[in-house]
VEXDREN-2710 file (C-alpha; in Angstrom, 1 decimal):
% VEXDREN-2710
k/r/px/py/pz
1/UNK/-0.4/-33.9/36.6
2/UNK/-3.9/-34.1/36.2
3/UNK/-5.9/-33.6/33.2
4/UNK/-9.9/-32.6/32.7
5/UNK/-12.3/-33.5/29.6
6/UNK/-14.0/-30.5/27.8
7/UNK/-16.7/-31.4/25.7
8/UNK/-18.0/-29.1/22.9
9/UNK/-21.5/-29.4/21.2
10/UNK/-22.7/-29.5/19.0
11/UNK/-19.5/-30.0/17.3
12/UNK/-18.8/-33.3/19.5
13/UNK/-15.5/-32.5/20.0
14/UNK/-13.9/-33.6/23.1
15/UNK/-9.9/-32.8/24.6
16/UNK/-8.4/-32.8/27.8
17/UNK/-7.0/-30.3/29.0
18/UNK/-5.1/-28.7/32.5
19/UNK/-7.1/-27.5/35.5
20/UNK/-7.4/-23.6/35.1
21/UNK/-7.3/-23.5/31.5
22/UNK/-10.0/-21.4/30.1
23/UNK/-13.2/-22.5/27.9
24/UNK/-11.8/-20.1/25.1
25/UNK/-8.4/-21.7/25.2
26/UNK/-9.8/-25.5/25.1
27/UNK/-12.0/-24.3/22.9
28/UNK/-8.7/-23.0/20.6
29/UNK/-7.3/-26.3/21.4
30/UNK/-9.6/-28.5/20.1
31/UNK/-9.8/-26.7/17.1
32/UNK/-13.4/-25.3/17.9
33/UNK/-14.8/-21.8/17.1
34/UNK/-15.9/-19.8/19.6
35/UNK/-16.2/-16.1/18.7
36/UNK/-14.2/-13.4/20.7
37/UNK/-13.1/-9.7/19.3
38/UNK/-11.3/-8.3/22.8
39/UNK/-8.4/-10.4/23.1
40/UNK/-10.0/-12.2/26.5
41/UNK/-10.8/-9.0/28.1
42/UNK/-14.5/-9.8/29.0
43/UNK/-15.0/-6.7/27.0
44/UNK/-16.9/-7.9/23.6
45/UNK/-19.4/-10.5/25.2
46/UNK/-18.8/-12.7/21.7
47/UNK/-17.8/-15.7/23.6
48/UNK/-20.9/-16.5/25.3
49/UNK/-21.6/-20.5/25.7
50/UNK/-24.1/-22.0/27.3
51/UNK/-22.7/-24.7/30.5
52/UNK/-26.0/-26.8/31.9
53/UNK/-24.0/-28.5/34.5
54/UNK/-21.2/-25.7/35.9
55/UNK/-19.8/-27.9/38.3
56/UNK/-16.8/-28.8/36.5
57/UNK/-16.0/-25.0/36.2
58/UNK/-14.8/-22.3/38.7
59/UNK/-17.0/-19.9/40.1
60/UNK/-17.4/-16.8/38.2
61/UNK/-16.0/-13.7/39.0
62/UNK/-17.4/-10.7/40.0
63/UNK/-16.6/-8.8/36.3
64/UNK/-18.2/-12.1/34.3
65/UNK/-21.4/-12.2/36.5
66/UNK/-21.7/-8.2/35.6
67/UNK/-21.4/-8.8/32.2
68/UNK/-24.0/-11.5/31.7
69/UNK/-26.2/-10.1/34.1
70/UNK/-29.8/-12.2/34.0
71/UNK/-27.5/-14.3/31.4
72/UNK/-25.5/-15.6/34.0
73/UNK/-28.5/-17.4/36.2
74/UNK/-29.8/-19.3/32.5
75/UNK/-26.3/-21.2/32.0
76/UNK/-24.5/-18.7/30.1
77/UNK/-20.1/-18.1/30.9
78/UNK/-17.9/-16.2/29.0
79/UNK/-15.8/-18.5/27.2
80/UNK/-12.5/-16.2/28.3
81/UNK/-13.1/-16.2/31.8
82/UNK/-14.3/-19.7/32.9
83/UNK/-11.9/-21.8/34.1
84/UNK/-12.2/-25.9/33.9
85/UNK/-11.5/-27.7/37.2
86/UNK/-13.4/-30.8/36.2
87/UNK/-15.0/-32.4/33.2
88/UNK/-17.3/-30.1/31.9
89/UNK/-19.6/-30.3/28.6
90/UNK/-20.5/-27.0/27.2
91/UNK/-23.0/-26.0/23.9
92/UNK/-21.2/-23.2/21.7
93/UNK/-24.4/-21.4/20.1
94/UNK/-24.3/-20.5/16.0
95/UNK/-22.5/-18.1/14.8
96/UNK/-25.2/-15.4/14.5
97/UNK/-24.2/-14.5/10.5
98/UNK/-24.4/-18.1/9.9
99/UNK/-27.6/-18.9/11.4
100/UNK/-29.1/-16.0/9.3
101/UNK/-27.3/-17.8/6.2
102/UNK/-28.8/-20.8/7.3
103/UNK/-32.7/-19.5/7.7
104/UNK/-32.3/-17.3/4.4
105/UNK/-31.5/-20.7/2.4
106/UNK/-33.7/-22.7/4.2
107/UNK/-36.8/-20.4/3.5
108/UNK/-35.4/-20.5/-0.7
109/UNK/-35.5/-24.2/-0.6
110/UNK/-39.0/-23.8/0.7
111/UNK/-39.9/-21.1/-1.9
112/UNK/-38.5/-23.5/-4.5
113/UNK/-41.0/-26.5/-3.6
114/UNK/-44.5/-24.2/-3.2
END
């Protein structure tokens, strides 16, 4: 049996996992978060993550190319549908509520030194 290396940023963590499991399930796996609301149905779009080098993953399908549309040709797979078949290294972007955490404090601390 033959195992693959998934590699999350910016987190840095790494696991290895079976051919045809899912980003989303590594993801699970390894303990990283990777937002999703519709059970794996490619319904909610949460799960995007960004995949420079896609070689390691199966082509998409015709449903996950529909849902990113434009997405799909910059990097972006849904986390629920791409499948690793070879070591693949993938960026999971902010959690959108906790980026805006992030910039709100960011421009206090600011505030707090003018």
């Amino acid at each position: 049996m033959s195992f693959v290396e998934v590699h999350f940023l910016p987190d840095n963590k790494k696991i290895t996992v079976r051919p045809g499991t899912t980003l989303l399930d590594a993801g699970r796996r390894a303990k990283v978060n990777i937002r999703t609301r519709c059970g794996a149905k490619a319904a909610c779009l949460m799960c995007k993550v960004h995949v420079v080098d896609q070689s390691g993953l199966a082509p998409m399908n015709t449903n996950e190319r529909l849902k990113l549309g434009t997405q799909a040709d910059e990097g972006y797979r849904l986390a629920c549908q791409a499948k690793v078949v070879g070591p693949v290294q993938l960026t999971v972007p902010e959690d959108p509520l906790k980026a805006a955490i992030r910039a709100q404090l960011a421009r206090q601390q600011e505030d707090n030194f003018l």
